[in-house]
C-alpha positions, 0 to 999 in steps of 0.5 A: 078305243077309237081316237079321232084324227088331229083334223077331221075333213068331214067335221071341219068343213060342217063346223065352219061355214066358210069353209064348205066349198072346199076339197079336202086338200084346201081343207088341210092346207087351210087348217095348216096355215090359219085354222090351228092359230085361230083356234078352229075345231077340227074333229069331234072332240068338243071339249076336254071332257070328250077328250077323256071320254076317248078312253074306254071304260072297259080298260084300266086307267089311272087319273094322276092329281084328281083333286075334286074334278076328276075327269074319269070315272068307274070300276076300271079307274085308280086315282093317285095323289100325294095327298089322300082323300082327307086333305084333298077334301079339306083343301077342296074346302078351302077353294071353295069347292065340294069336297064331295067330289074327291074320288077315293085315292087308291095310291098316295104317292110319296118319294118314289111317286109313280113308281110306288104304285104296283102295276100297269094301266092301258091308260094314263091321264093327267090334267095340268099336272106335266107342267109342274114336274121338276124333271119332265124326262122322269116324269114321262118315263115314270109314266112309261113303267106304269103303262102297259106295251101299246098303252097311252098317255092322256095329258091336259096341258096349258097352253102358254100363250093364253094363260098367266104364262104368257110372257115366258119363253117357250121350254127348250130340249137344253132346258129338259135335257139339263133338268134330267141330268140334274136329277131335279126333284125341286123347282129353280129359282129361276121358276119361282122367279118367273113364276111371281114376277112374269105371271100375267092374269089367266083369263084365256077369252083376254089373251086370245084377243090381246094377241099383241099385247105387250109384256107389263114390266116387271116389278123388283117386289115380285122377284125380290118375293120368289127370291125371299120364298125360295131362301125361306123354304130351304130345299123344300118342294114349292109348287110352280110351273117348271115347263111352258108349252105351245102344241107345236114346241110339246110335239117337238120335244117329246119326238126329239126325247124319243129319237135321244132315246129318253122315253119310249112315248111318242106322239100319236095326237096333239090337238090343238088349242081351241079359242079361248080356251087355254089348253091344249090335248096330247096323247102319247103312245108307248110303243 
């Protein structure tokens, strides 16, 4: 498996012309101080597909949440859900989408989620689905026991400030820390509040370019909505984002849960938000 570096000298200075004349060292100091806020490649990953296709086809991998885009395919693939093809072919149909393109689920998960599943992978995967876990140190460490020693963790993550999460601050260690001790299986009120009335439109092209753009005021309707669903739904899982990240703040908790002795996975990559894209890669290595 071969992994490209964070920030490729050779590729970075043959993607950007104003950046020919320079020595690696410019390089690296350019890329530090402007190249990750403006959004510049770095390496050879030109996309999120390429970003997946880093992991081997020989070695076994499971895709968590595929729905009808999975982004790994072949014989050393399992795909997990907690929904079994059928509802996920029938929720594909609703959005829209060709219901064709939903892979067999080899695990429909239940309560115990990723722990259901009985054995171990070189490679985890999961796209926009870290973000919606109640408890995001369960989460990690779910993902732990399901990965063999030396294994990765592949993860597609949004990235907050160029997507309907905009406005909200970024996630704290308290903040993980405290859902973690909680045992949080549900999401807050306070994530459904930000969810219906601090969510923005989620057009990243926009939020790149309306990087100083200030926060719309909040309408008492939205909240007194969260507020109304939440009540209604009585302790019952309601799907919502739990967790905003940037590169930086991801890369920050996962190394001070890893130093806490939370999980064993730490960084190995973190690759950084493209322009106009919303997303940002993380790969994650159990060591």
């Amino acid at each position: 498996m071969i992994i490209p570096p964070e920030l490729d000298c050779k590729v970075y200075r043959l993607l950007h012309a104003d950046l020919a004349h320079m020595t690696d060292d410019q390089l690296v100091d350019h890329y530090n101080r402007y190249g990750k806020s403006e959004g510049r490649a770095s390496n050879g990953l030109a996309n999120r597909q390429d970003f997946a296709s880093i992991i081997s086809p020989d070695i076994s991998a499971l895709e968590i949440g595929p729905f009808a885009s999975p982004l790994l395919q072949g014989e050393n693939v399992s795909y997990c859900d907690v929904f079994d093809r059928e509802e996920l072919r029938r929720r594909a149909r609703d959005y829209g989408l060709n219901p064709d393109a939903v892979p067999t689920i080899h695990y429909k998960l239940g309560g115990m989620y990723l722990d259901e599943i009985p054995r171990e992978f070189d490679a985890v995967l999961s796209s926009h689905c870290i973000e919606h876990q109640p408890d995001l140190i369960g989460h990690l460490q779910q993902v732990e026991r399901r990965l063999k020693r030396g294994g990765r963790y592949f993860i597609l993550i949004p990235d907050k400030r160029y997507c309907f999460d905009r406005y909200n601050a970024p996630s704290t260690i308290a903040d993980v820390i405290q859902a973690h001790e909680e045992k949080r299986s549900i999401h807050t009120l306070k994530s459904l509040i930000t969810y219906h009335a601090l969510r923005v439109h989620n057009d990243p092209a926009r939020h790149w370019k309306e990087s100083g753009a200030e926060r719309p005021p909040v309408e008492p309707k939205k909240v007194r909505e969260a507020i109304d669903e939440w009540r209604t739904a009585k302790g019952q899982y309601l799907d919502t984002h739990a967790w905003y990240f940037t590169p930086e703040s991801f890369r920050e908790i996962v190394d001070l849960l890893g130093h806490l002795g939370f999980t064993s996975l730490s960084t190995e990559r973190i690759y950084g938000t493209r322009f106009c894209t919303p997303e940002f890669w993380a790969i994650l290595k159990r060591d």
